[in-house]
C-alpha positions in Angstrom: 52.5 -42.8 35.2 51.6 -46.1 36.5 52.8 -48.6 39.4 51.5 -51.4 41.8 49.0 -50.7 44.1 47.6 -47.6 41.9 45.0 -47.7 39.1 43.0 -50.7 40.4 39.7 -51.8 42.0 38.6 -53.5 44.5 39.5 -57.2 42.5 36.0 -58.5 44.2 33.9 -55.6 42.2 36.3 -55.2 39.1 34.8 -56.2 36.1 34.6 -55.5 32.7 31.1 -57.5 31.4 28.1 -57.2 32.2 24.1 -57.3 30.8 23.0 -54.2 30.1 20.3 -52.8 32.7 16.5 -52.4 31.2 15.7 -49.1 29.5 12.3 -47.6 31.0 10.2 -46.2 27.7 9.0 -43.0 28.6 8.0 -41.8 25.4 4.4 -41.7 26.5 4.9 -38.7 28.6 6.8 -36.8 26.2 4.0 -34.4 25.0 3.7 -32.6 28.9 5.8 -29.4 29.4 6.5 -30.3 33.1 6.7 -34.7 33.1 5.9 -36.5 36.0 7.6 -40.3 36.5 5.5 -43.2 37.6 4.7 -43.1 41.4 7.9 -43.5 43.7 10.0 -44.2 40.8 11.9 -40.6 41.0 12.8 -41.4 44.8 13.6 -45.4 43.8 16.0 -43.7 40.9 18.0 -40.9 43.0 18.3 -43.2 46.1 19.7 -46.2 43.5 22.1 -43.6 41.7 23.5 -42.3 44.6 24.2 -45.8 46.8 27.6 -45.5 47.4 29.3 -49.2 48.9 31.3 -46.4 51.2 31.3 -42.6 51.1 34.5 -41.5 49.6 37.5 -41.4 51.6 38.1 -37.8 52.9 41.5 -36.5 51.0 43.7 -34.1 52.0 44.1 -30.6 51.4 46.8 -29.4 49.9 47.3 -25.8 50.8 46.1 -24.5 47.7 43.3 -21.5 47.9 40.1 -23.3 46.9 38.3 -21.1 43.8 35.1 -21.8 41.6 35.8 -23.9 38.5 33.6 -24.4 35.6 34.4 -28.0 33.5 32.8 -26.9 30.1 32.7 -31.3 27.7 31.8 -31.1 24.3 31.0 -34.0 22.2 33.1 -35.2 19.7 35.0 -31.8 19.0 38.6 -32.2 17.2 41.4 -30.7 18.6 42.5 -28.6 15.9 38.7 -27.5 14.7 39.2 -24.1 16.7 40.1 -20.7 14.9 43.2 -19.9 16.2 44.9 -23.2 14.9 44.4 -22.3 11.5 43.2 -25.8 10.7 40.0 -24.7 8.8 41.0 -21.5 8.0 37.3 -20.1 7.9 35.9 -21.3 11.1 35.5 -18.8 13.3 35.4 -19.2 17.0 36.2 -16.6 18.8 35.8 -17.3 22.6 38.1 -20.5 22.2 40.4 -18.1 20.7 39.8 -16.1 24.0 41.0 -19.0 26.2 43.9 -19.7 24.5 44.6 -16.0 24.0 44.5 -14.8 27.7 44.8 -18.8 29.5 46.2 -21.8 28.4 46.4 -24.3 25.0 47.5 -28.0 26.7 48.4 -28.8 22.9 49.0 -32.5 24.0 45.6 -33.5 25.1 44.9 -37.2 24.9 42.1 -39.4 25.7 42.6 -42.7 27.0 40.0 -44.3 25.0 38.4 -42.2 22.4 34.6 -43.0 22.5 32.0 -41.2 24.6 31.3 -43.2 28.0 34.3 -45.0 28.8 36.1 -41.1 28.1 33.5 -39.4 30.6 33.8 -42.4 32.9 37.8 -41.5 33.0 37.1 -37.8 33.6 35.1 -38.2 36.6 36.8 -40.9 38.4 40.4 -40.6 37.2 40.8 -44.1 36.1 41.9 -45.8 32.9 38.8 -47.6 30.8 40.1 -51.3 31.9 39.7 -50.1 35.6 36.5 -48.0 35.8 35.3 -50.5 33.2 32.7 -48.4 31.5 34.4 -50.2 28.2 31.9 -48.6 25.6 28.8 -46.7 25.2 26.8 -49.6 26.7 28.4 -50.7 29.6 26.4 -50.7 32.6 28.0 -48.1 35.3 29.3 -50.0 38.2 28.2 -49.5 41.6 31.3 -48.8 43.3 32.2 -46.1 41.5 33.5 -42.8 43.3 33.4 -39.6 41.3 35.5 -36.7 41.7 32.4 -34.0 43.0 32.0 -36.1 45.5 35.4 -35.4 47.4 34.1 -31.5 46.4 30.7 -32.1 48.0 32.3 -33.5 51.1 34.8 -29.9 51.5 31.9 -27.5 51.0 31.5 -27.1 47.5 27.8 -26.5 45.9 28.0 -29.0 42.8 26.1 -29.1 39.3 25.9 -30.7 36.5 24.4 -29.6 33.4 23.4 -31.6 29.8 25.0 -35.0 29.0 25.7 -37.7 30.9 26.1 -40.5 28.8 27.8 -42.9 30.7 26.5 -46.9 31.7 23.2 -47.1 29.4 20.9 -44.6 28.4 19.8 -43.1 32.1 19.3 -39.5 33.0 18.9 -40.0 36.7 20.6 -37.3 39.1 24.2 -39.2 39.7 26.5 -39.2 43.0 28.5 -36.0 43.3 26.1 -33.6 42.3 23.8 -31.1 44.7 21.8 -29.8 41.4 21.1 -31.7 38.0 19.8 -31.4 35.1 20.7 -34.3 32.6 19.7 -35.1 29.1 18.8 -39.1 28.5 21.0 -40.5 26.4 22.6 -38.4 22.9 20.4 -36.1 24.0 19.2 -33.2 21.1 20.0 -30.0 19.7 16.0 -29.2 19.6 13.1 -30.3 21.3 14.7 -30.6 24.5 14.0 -32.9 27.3 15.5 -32.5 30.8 15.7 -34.5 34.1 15.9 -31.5 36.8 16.1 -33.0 39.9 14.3 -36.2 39.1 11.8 -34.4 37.3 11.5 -34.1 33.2 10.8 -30.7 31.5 10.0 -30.6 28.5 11.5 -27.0 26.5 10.1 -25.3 23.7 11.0 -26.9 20.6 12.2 -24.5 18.9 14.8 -23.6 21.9 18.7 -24.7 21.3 20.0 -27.5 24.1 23.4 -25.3 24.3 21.8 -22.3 24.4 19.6 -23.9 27.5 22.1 -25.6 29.3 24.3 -22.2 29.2 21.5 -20.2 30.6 20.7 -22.6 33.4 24.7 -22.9 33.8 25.0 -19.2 34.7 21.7 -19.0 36.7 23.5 -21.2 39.1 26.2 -19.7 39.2 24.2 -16.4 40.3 22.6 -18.3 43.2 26.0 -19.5 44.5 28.4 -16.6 43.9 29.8 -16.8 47.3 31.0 -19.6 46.4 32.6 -22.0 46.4 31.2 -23.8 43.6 32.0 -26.4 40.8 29.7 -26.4 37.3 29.9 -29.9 35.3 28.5 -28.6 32.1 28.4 -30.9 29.2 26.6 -30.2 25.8 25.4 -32.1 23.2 27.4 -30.1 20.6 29.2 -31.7 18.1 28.0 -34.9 17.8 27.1 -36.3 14.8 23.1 -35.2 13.2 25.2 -32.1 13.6 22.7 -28.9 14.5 24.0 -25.1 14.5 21.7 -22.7 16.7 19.3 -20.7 13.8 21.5 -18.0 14.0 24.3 -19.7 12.9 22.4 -21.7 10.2 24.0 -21.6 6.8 26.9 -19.2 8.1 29.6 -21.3 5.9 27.1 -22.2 3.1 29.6 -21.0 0.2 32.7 -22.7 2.0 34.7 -25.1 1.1 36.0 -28.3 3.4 38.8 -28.9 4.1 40.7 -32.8 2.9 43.4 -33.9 4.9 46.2 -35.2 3.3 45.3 -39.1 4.0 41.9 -38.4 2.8 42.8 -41.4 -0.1 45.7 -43.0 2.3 44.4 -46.1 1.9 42.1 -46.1 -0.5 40.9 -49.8 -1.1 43.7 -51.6 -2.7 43.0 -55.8 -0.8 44.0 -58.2 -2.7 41.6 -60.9 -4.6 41.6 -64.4 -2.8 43.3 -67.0 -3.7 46.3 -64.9 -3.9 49.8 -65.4 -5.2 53.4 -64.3 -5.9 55.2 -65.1 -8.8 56.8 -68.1 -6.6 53.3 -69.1 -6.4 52.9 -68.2 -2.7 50.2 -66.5 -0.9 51.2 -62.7 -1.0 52.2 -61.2 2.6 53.6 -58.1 4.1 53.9 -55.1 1.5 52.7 -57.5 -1.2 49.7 -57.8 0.3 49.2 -54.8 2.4 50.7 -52.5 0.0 53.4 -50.0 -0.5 52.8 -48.2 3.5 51.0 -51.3 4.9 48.4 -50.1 6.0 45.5 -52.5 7.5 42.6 -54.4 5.8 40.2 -52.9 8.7 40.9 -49.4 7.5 40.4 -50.1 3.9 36.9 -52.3 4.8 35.7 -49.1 7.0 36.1 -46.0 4.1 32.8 -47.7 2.8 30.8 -48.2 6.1 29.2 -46.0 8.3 32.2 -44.4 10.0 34.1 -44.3 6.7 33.9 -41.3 3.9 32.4 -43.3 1.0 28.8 -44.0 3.0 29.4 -42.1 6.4 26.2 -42.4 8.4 24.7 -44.4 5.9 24.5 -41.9 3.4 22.9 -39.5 5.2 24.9 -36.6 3.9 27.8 -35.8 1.8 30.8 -35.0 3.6 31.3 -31.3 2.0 28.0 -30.5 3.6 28.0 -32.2 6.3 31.8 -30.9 7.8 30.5 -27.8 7.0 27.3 -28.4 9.6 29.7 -29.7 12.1 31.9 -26.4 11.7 28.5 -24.2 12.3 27.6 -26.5 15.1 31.2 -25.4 16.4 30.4 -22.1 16.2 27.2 -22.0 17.5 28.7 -23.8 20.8 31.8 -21.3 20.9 28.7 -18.3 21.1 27.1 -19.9 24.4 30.8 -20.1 26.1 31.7 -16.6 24.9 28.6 -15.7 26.3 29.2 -17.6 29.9 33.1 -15.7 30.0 31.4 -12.6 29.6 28.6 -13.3 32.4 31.5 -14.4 35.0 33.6 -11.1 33.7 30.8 -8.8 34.5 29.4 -10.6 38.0 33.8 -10.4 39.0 34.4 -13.6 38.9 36.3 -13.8 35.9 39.7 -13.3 36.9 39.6 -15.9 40.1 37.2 -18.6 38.4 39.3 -21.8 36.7 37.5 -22.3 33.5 38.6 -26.1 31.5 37.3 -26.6 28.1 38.0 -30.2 26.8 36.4 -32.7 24.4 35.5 -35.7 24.9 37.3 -37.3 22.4 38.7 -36.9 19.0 37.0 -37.2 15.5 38.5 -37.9 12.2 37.7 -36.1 8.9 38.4 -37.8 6.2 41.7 -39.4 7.3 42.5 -42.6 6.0 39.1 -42.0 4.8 37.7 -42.7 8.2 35.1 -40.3 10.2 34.3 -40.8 13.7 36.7 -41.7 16.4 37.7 -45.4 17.7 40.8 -45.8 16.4 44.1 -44.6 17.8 45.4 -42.5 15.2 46.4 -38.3 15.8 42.6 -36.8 15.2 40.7 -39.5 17.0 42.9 -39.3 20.2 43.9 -35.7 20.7 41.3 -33.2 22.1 40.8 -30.1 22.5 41.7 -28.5 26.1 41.9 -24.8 27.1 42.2 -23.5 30.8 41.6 -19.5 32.0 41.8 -18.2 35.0 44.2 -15.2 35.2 44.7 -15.0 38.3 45.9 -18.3 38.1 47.6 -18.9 34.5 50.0 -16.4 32.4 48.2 -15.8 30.0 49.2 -17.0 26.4 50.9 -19.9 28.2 51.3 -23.4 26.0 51.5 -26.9 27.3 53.9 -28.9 25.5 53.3 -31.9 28.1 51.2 -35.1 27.5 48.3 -34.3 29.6 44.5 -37.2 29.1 41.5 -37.4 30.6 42.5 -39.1 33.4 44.5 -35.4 34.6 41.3 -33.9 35.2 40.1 -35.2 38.1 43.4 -34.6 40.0 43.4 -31.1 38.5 39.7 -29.9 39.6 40.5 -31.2 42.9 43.9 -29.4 42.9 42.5 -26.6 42.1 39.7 -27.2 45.2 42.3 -27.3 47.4 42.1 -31.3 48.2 45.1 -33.8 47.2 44.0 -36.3 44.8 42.1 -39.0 45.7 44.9 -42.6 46.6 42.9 -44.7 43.7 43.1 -42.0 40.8 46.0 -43.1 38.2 46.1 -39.4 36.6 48.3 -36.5 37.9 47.3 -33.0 38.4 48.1 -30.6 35.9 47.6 -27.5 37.5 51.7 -26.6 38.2 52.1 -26.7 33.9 48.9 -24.6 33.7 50.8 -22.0 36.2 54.0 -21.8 34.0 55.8 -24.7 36.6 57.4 -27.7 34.6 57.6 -31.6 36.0 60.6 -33.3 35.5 59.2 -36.4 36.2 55.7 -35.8 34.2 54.7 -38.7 32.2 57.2 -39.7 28.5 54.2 -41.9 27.4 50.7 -42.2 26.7 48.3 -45.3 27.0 45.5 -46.3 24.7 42.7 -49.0 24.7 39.2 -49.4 22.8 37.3 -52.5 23.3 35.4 -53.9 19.7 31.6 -52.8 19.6 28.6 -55.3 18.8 26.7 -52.2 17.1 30.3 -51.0 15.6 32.0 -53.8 14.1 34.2 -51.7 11.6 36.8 -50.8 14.3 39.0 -53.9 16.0 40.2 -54.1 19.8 42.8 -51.7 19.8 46.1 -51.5 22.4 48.7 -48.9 21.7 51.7 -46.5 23.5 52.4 -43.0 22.2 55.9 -41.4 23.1 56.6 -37.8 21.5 58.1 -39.0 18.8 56.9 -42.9 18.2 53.3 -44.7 18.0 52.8 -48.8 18.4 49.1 -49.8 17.6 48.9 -53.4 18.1 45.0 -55.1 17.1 43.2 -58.2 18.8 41.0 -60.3 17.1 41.2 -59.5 13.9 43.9 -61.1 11.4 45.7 -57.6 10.0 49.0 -56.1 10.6 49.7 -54.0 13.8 51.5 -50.2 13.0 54.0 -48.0 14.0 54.5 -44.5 12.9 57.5 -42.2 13.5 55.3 -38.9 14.2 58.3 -36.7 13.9 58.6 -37.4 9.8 55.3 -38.5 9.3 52.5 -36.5 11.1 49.8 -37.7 9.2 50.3 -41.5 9.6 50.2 -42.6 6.2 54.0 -44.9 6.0 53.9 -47.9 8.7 57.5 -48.8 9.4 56.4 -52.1 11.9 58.6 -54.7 9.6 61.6 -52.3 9.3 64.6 -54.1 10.8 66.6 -51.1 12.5 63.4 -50.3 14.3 62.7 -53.7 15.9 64.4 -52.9 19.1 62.3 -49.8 19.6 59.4 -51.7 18.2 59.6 -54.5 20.7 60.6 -52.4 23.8 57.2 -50.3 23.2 55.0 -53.5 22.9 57.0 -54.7 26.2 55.8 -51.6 28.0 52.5 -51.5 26.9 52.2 -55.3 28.6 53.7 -54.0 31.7 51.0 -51.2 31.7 48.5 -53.5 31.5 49.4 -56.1 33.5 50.5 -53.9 36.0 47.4 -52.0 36.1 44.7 -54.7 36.1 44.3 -54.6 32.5 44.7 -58.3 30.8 41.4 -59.1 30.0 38.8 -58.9 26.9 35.3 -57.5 28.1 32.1 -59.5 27.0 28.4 -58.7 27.2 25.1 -59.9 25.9 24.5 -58.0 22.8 21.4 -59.3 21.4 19.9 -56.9 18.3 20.5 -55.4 15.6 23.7 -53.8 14.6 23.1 -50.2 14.2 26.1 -49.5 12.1 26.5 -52.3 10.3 24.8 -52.0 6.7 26.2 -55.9 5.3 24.8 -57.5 8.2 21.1 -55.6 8.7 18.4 -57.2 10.2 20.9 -59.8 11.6 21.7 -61.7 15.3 
């Protein structure tokens, strides 16, 4: 899935530091319906976002017929919190169930990092985090940067993008790639709803739901351009965390109960007291000290932090209430896409039109008494990711294959008609959507997360994922690394790293994750000035 020459940037331009670029306040001018920005500034903006070193390199085509595709992100959406699964057995959501149904379930979606920018940033340009190096949520967005609407733009598409950006600070400026835009700043909200259209904010009615919005204005572009072709970016807010249902979805699983995976208390705490000793009178290592399934002292320390079960979000809400919001916000978000399926059924664009759904990353509930994402175990790096288009995909199809973010870009453009772009590491996977196989599709999946200022809880993570086997290996932090047999343990609760008949395995995946990064531009350790508070850190408040 990787080899010289591919998966790398200019070395002159590729970086992976950088000072974050100064937010402009514009909280003043929230109160106006229709907000105007300071003098020139909207021109300054647009022309800024959309300097390009080099307009993209014209690709090929590739014989297929171009069609209309709609790219549907949500936030934070696990990939087994959809009805069908069976997961939550109560959770209702029946136009997922509708994609999978009559389309495709890739049941072996991955991210390559699992946090919000550096995910998107992989999406839209096809690169791994190291090499597009948008390494967290405040990474500034590199000039040089080509993203895959662009190569659409350039072959006659009409392009749009609707909601959340999120991607190389806070901006909501109209990006490269994109012939209409309306972009939240930030998070974003669920209510009160403030969106750059074309350089210009709009303030919605309060009381109006962002999903609801972005789905309305989603579909009135698509009625302007139905002679097509055109490609729809539309990325909602729904379901990160202050988790929001619509009002009519409010209190829909009030008498439900959630659901505790089995690792809820896998670890629990369990680290030993310092100075610590064996009956030899030596310090206490490996299972001594780690316990029975040596499991690390960063998972232990984060079940009572912000991203862990025993204080999530500070204490903002217990668990069983709040998984029961995020499950209504779920809902409420599977309404608007129903409700965009049944628009392109009824205008007759419903057979031809390639419709994606994907998250953006994972989210753990409860396991190893985590919440959030970060890490690199099952829940925090699988997503969620349907296609439909029947004239396209046989319907009921499954994808058994590996397939991350890094696929999509390749796909879309497949699906355009246009080979991908040379710089893109990711493959299309648009012959597995149409019943094909690949022989030489990829055994192995990638992983990298870069320690957050704001998020100390969670270390520098590397790791390689086979079908069977999973090496984690942490930097910077003195804990144990892990490796999980998936096949008898699904829920990652036993780490076998010390056991002898596994070191050859052990050591040959470790090896291979070097040569991915190495090989890919990937052996360094981003920095950045982070000067303030640490939002998410409550030992350390009100500390530099």
């Amino acid at each position: 899935a990787y080899g010289a020459g591919r998966c790398r940037r200019d070395p002159a331009t590729h970086r992976m530091y950088g000072t974050q670029p100064s937010n402009h306040n514009h909280k003043a001018m929230m109160h106006l319906k229709r907000i105007a920005l300071p003098a020139g500034f909207a021109a300054l903006a647009i022309s800024q976002a959309a300097a390009q070193p080099a307009a993209p390199v014209p690709v090929a085509r590739n014989g297929e017929k171009p069609r209309n595709v709609i790219f549907i992100l949500s936030d934070d959406h696990r990939y087994d919190f959809m009805g069908f699964t069976g997961a939550v057995p109560w959770l209702q959501t029946p136009a997922l169930d509708r994609m999978a149904r009559e389309g495709a379930c890739l049941k072996n979606a991955f991210v390559t990092t699992s946090l919000s920018s550096p995910s998107r940033a992989s999406i839209l340009t096809g690169l791994f985090t190291h090499t597009h190096t948008v390494v967290d949520n405040q990474a500034p967005k590199p000039d040089d940067l080509v993203f895959f609407p662009q190569y659409l733009q350039q072959n006659g598409y009409r392009t749009a993008f609707f909601g959340k950006w999120h991607m190389g600070n806070q901006d909501d400026m109209p990006q490269p790639g994109f012939d209409h835009w309306e972009g939240f700043r930030g998070q974003g909200t669920y209510y009160n709803t403030v969106l750059n259209i074309n350089g210009e904010r709009v303030k919605f009615d309060p009381e109006l739901y962002s999903t609801d919005i972005l789905t309305d204005h989603a579909i009135d572009f698509v009625r302007d351009n139905e002679e097509g072709p055109f490609f729809i970016y539309l990325s909602y807010k729904s379901v990160h965390s202050g988790f929001q249902p619509s009002p009519s979805r409010k209190g829909m699983y009030k008498d439900e109960k959630a659901v505790y995976p089995p690792s809820f208390n896998v670890p629990e705490y369990g680290i030993p007291r310092l100075p610590s000793k064996d009956a030899d009178g030596r310090p206490l290592a490996g299972r001594g000290w780690y316990g029975e399934n040596r499991l690390p002292d960063w998972v232990k320390n984060q079940r009572e932090s912000w991203h862990g079960v025993d204080y999530q979000y500070h204490g903002a809400l217990p668990y069983e209430e709040d998984f029961r919001n995020y499950c209504e916000t779920v809902t409420s978000m599977d309404d608007a896409i129903g409700r965009l399926l049944d628009f392109l059924q009824a205008e007759g664009l419903g057979e031809s039109t390639l419709v994606i759904y994907m998250g953006d990353n994972g989210f753990t509930w409860g396991e190893h008494g985590l919440i959030d994402k970060r890490n690199f175990y099952e829940p925090s790096v699988r997503v969620p990711m349907l296609a439909y288009c029947p004239e396209l995909i046989p319907a009921g199809r499954t994808v058994e294959e590996m397939v991350q973010n890094i696929d999509v870009a390749p796909t879309i453009m497949a699906a355009c008609g246009l080979a991908k772009a040379p710089q893109m590491c990711g493959e299309s996977f648009l012959p597995l959507l149409k019943g094909g196989t690949a022989a030489d599709w990829r055994k192995r999946i990638y992983y990298e997360y870069y320690w957050e200022y704001a998020f100390p809880q969670t270390p520098t993570v590397f790791g390689v994922r086979t079908d069977r086997y999973k090496y984690i290996r942490y930097h910077g932090i003195w804990d144990t690394n892990e490796f999980f047999d998936l096949q008898e343990d699904p829920y990652e609760t036993v780490n076998l790293i010390d056991h002898p008949e596994l070191q050859d395995t052990i050591r040959s995946l470790a090896n291979d994750l070097y040569d991915w990064l190495e090989t890919t531009g990937g052996m360094q350790i981003p920095l950045k000035r982070s000067v303030y508070y640490r939002h998410g850190d409550h030992r350390n408040a009100k500390t530099y």
